[in-house]
C-alpha positions in Angstrom: -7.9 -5.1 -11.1 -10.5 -5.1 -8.3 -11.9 -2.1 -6.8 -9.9 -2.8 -3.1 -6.8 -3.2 -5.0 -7.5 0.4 -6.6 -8.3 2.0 -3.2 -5.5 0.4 -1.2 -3.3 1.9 -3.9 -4.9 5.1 -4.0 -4.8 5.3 -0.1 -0.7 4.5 -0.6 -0.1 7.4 -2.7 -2.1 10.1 -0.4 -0.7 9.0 2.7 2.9 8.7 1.4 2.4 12.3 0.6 0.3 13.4 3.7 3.5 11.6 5.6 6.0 14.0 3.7 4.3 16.9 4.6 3.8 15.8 8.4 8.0 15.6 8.4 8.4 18.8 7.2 5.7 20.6 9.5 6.7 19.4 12.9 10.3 19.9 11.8 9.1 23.5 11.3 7.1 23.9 14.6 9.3 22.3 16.7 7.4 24.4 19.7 3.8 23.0 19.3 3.5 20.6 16.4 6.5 18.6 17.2 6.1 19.3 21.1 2.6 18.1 21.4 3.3 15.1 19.1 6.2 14.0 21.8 3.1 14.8 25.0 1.0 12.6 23.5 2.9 9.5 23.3 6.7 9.9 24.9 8.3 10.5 21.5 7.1 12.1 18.2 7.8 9.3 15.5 5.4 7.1 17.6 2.6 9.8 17.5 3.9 10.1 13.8 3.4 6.4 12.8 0.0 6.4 14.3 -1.4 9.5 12.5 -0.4 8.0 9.4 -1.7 4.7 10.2 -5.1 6.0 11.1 -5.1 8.3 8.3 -4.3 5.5 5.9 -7.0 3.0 7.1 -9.4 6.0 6.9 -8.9 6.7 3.5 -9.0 3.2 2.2 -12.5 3.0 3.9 -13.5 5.9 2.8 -12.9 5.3 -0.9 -14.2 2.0 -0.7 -17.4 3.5 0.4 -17.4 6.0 -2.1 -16.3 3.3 -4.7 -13.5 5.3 -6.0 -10.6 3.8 -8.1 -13.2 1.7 -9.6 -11.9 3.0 -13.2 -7.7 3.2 -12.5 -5.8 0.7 -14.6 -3.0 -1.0 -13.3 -0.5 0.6 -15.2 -2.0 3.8 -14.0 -2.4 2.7 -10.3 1.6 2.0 -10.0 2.5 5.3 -11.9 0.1 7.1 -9.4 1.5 5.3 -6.4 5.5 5.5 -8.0 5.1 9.1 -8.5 3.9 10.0 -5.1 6.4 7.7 -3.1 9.2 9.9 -5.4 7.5 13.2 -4.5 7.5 12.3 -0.9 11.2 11.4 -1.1 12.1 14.3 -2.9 9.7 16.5 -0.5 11.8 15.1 2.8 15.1 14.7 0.9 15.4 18.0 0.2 14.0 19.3 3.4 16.9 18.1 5.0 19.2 19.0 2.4 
């Protein structure tokens, strides 16, 4: 597995989880999180997507410049990037529940 294969996957897991947490904080500060995500753009899943895009595309450059990944297996790659799309799942699932 090549090194940008490893960091594209690494940058997966992280921002699936950053994502999670995102939901669940400007669901909690409805006042000024969520309130100045809606300012910003006209509605707060737009200012949402963004930060996450951004933050995702960041990451992958940064670990490619730090040239981290280089050692991950594949098999350990998608456990990595299965267990964190689960956590972030769980994390908003039961949020809401």
């Amino acid at each position: 597995m090549g090194q940008y294969s490893a960091v594209f996957g690494l940058a997966l897991a992280i921002t699936s989880l950053l994502n999670a947490l995102l939901v669940v904080l400007k669901e909690q500060n409805n006042e000024t999180v969520l309130a100045w995500m809606t300012a910003a753009t006209g509605h707060h899943w737009i200012s949402h997507g963004m930060l996450v895009i951004v933050l995702f595309i960041v990451l992958r450059w940064l670990m490619a410049r730090l040239g981290l990944g280089a050692d991950l297996t594949g098999n350990r790659l998608s456990a990595l990037v299965s267990g964190s799309l689960a956590l972030s799942g769980l994390v908003i699932a039961g949020y809401f529940i």
